[in-house]
Residue, then its C-alpha position, 0 to 999 in steps of 0.5 A: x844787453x847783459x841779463x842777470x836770471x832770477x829764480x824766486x817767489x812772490x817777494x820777487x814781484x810783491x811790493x807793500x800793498x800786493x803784486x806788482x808787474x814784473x816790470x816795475x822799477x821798485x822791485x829788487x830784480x829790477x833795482x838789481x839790474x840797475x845796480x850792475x848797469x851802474x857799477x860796469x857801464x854796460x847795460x843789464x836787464x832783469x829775467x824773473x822766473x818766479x810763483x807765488x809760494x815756490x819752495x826748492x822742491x818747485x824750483x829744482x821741478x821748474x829746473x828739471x822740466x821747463x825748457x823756456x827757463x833752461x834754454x832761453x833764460x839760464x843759457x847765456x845768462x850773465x849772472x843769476x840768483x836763486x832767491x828761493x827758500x822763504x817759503x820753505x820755512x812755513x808752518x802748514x796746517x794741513x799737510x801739502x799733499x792734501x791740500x794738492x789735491x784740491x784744484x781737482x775738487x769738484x764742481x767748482x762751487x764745492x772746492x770753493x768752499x773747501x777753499x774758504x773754510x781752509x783758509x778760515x781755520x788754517x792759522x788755528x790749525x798752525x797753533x794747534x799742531x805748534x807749527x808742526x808740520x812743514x812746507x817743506x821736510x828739511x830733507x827734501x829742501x837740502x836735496x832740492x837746494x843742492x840739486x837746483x844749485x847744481x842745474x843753475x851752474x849746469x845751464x849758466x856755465x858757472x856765471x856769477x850767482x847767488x842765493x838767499x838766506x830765507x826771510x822772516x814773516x809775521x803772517x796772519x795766515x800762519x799764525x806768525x810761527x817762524x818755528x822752522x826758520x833756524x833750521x831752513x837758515x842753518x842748512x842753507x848756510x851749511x850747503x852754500x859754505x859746501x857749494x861756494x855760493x855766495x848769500x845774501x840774508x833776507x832776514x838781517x836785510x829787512x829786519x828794520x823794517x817790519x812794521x812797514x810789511x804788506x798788511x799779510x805780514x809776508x812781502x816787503x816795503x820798497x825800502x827793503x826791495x832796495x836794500x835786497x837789490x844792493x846786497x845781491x848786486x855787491x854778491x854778484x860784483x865780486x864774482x864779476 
C-alpha cells in the first residue's frame, strides 16, 4: 500500500453541511488517493494530519514536536501535500495571542460566556478595524511556510509534494473580508517558485462554485473535493 500525507485544515475533512470522518470517500484526500491508485494500478491510501484553523505557524509547530506525524506518516511516505495557508489569510477581530488565552478562563461557565459574546461581535469587530489585523503576520507565514516545507522533505526523503494556493471564503464570521488574501497568495507564490513546489489554486478551483459553500460561507461542496483532488493527483503524477 502506497500513501500519500496530507498536512491541512478543516477543508481536508469539512463537506457542505459540516465535519465529516476522516474516512469518507467524498473528501479530496480520499478522492486524491483513488485518483493515484487509477492512474499507477497500485493501491494508495490517504493519511490526514489535519485541525481545524491551523495556519503555517501551527503546522511548522506540529512538524517540529509531534513524533507520530514524523515518524509514522512523513517517514516512508510516498507523496505528500501540504494544503495549509487559507487560513492564513483571515481577518481577526481580536488579536490571536488574546484570544489564546481563553481555554484557561475560569470557571468554565465564565469562558463560555466570554466565548459567546466574542463570537457574537467578532464580524463587527472585523469591519471596525477594516480587517486590520491578521490571522497571521505575513512574515511569521513566509518563515513557517518555508520551514514547514523544508521538514516535509527533510522526513519524506524529497517524495512527490505538493502545497496550495489559499481559498477564498464568504464567512459571516469574518465579515466576508478577503483583505489579506493577495498578499498570502502573492508570497506563497513567490516561496514555492524559490522551493520548486508545485501548487495547486484552491481559489480558481472552487471559484464556480460559491454559491454551493457550507452555509458558514468557508468549506466546500463535493463537487469542489473533486476538482481539488483532480488537480493535487495531476501535481503529484508528474513528480511521480
Amino acid at each position: 500500500m502506497r500513501r500519500v500525507v496530507v498536512i491541512g485544515d478543516s477543508l481536508t475533512f469539512h463537506g457542505p453541511v459540516g465535519p465529516l470522518p476522516l474516512h469518507d470517500p467524498r473528501l479530496f484526500p480520499n478522492l486524491l488517493a483513488t485518483a493515484l491508485t487509477e492512474a499507477t494500478g497500485d493501491p494508495w491510501q490517504a493519511q490526514v494530519v489535519a485541525r481545524a484553523g491551523w495556519g503555517v505557524r501551527e503546522a511548522w509547530l506540529a512538524l517540529q514536536r509531534d513524533v507520530h506525524l514524523q515518524q509514522d506518516l512523513l517517514i516512508g511516505a510516498d507523496a505528500a501535500v501540504f494544503a495549509v495557508g487559507s487560513s492564513d489569510t483571515l481577518p481577526v477581530g481580536i488579536p490571536r495571542g488574546l484570544l489564546a488565552t481563553l481555554p484557561f478562563v475560569r470557571p468554565t461557565s465564565l469562558r463560555r460566556r466570554l466565548r459567546r459574546g466574542i463570537d457574537r461581535v467578532h464580524p463587527h469587530l472585523v469591519r471596525a478595524t477594516g480587517g486590520r489585523l491578521r490571522y497571521t503576520p505575513l512574515s511569521v507565514y513566509r518563515h513557517g511556510w518555508r520551514k514547514s516545507i523544508d521538514a516535509v522533505r527533510l522526513f519524506t526523503r524529497d517524495a512527490p509534494l505538493c502545497a496550495v494556493l489559499p481559498a477564498t471564503h464568504r464567512g459571516p464570521y469574518y465579515a466576508g473580508n478577503l483583505r489579506h488574501h493577495p498578499q498570502v497568495r502573492a508570497a506563497t507564490l513567490t516561496m514555492a517558485d524559490d522551493a520548486g513546489v508545485a501548487l495547486v489554486d484552491l481559489a480558481a478551483l472552487a471559484a464556480p462554485h460559491l454559491d454551493a459553500y457550507n452555509p458558514d460561507g468557508l468549506h466546500w461542496p463535493f463537487v469542489v473535493h473533486q476538482r481539488v483532488a483532480e488537480a493535487m493527483a495531476k501535481a503529484l503524477l508528474d513528480q511521480l
